[in-house]
C-alpha positions as CSV (number, residue, x, y, z in Angstrom):
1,X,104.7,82.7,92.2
2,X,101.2,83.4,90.4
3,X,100.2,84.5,87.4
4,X,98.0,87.9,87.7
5,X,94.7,86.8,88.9
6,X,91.3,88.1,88.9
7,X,89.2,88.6,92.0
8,X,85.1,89.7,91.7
9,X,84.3,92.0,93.8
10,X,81.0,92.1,95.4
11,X,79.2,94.1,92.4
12,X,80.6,91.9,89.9
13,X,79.9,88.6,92.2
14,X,76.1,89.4,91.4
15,X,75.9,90.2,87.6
16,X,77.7,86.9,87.2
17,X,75.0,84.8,89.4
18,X,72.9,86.8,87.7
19,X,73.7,86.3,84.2
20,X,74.4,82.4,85.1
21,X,70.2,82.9,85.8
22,X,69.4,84.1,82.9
23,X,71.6,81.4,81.2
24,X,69.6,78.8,83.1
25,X,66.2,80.9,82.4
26,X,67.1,80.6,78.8
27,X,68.1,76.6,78.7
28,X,64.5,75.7,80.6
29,X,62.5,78.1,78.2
30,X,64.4,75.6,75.0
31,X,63.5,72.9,76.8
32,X,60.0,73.6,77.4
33,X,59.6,75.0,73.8
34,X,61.0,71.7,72.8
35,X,58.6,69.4,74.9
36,X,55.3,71.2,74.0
37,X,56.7,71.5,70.1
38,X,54.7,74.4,70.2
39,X,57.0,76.4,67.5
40,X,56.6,73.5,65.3
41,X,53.6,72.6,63.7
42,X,53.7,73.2,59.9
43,X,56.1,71.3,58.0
44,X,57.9,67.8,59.4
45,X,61.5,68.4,58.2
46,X,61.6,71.9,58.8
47,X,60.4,70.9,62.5
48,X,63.3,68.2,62.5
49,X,66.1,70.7,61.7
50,X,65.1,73.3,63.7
51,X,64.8,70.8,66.7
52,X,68.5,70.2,66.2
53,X,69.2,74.1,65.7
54,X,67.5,74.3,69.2
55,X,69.5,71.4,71.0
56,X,72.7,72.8,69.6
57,X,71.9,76.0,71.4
58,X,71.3,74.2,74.2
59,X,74.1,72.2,74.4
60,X,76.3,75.9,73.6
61,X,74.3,77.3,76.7
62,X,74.6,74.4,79.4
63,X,78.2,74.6,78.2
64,X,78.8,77.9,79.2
65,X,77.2,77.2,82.4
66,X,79.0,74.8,83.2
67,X,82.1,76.4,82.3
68,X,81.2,79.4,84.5
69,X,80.4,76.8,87.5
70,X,84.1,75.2,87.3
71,X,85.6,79.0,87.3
72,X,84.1,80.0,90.1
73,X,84.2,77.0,92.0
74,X,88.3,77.2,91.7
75,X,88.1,80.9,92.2
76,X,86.2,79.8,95.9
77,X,88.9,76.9,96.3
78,X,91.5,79.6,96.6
79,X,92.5,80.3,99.7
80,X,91.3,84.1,100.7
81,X,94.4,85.0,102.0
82,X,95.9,85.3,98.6
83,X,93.5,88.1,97.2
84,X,93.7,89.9,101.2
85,X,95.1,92.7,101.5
86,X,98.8,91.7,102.1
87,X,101.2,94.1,103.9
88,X,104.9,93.4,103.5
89,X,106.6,91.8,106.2
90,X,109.4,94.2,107.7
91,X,112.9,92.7,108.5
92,X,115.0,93.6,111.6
93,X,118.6,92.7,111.9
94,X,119.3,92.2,115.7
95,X,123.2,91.5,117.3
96,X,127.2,92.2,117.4
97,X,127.9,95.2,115.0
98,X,131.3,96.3,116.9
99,X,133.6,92.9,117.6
100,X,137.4,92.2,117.8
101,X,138.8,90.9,115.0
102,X,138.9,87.0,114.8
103,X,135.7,86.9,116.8
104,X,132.4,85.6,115.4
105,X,129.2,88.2,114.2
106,X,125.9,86.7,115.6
107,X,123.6,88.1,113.7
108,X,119.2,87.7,114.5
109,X,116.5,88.4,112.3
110,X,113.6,86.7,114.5
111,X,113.0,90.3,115.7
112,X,111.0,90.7,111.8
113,X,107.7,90.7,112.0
114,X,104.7,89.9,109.1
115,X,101.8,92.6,109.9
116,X,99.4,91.0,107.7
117,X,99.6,87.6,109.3
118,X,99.5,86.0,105.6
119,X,98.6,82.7,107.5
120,X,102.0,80.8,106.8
121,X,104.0,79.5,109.7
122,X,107.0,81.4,109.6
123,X,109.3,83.8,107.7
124,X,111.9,83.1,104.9
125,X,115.2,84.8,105.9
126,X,117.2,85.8,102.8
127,X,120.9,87.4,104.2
128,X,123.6,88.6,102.0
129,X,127.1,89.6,102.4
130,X,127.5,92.5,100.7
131,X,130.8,93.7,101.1
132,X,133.8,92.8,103.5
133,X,137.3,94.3,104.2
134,X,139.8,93.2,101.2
135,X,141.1,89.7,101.8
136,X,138.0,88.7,104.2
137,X,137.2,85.1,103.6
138,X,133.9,85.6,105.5
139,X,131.1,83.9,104.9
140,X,127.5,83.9,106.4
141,X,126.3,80.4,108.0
142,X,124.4,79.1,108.7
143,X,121.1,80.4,107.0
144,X,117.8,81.0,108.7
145,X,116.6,83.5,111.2
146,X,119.7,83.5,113.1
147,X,123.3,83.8,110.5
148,X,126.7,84.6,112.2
149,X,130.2,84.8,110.2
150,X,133.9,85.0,111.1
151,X,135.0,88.5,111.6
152,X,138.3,87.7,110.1
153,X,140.0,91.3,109.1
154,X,139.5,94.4,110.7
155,X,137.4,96.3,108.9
156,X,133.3,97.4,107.9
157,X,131.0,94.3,106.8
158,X,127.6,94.8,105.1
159,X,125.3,92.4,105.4
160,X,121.3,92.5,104.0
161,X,118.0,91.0,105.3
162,X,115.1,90.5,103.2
163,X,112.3,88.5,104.9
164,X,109.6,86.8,102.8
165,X,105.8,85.8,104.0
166,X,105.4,83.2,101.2
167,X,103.6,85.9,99.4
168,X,105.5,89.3,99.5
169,X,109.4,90.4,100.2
170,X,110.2,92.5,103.1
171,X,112.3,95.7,102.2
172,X,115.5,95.1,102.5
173,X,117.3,96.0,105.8
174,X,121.0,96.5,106.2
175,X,123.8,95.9,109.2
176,X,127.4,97.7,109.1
177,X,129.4,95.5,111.1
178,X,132.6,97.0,112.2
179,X,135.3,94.8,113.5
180,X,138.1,96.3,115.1
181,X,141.6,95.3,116.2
């Protein structure tokens, strides 16, 4: 979903501010230099070119501030619970695991949980039918927290939750399902 991204920690939070000081210490101390033309006194053209040395500098240096002001005003604009300490969610497959044949599974995963409380509204319910008994036509439906299918030929079904917080997958849980007949 993201590329890697880089998070300052408190240490390296202060050596930026404070190199973005002595980035602004150095811009004023140009800019003063430049107003009092105190380093310039001798020769007119040589004063001339080394006045433009000086406000390319300065323009290279209030650059670089400003580039260091847009990344960390993004790096504040995103949202904290991206760099938190996420925990994955963990799924739970809740229902029928012994039915008749020709009767229908109901299957719940709302019994999953997100420990971290990443902040979104809800969990992302990924089931799979992994196996079925040879010339099952079964299919999950519908999708969401709550799935049931057709427990068509007696047999052992295998079906696998993975729940997702918007930011990390669950480890996948699986349900034998044995219909009998």
């Amino acid at each position: 979903m993201f590329a890697t991204m880089y998070l300052l920690t408190a240490t390296e939070t202060v050596q930026l501010a404070t190199s973005i000081r002595i980035l602004y210490k150095a811009v004023s101390t140009l800019q003063e230099d430049n107003i009092s033309g105190s380093k310039y006194n001798q020769n007119p053209r040589k004063e001339v070119n080394m006045l433009k040395h000086d406000s390319m500098q300065k323009f290279q240096m209030i650059s670089s501030l400003c580039l260091v002001m847009i990344i960390l005003t993004v790096l504040f604009m995103i949202p904290k619970e991206l760099f938190a300490d996420n925990q994955k969610p963990v799924a739970r497959i809740d229902g029928t695991l012994n039915v008749k044949q020709g009767k229908t599974v109901y299957l719940d995963g709302t019994n999953s949980s997100d420990p971290g409380a990443s902040g979104y509204a809800s969990l992302n319910y990924n089931w799979t039918l992994l196996s079925s008994p040879g010339g099952s036509t079964a299919v999950l439906s519908p999708s969401g927290a709550q799935v049931s299918f057709q427990g068509d030929v007696a047999g052992t079904y295998k079906v696998k939750l993975v729940v997702n917080n918007g930011l990390t997958d669950s480890d996948p849980v699986y349900a034998e399902i044995r219909v009998t007949e």
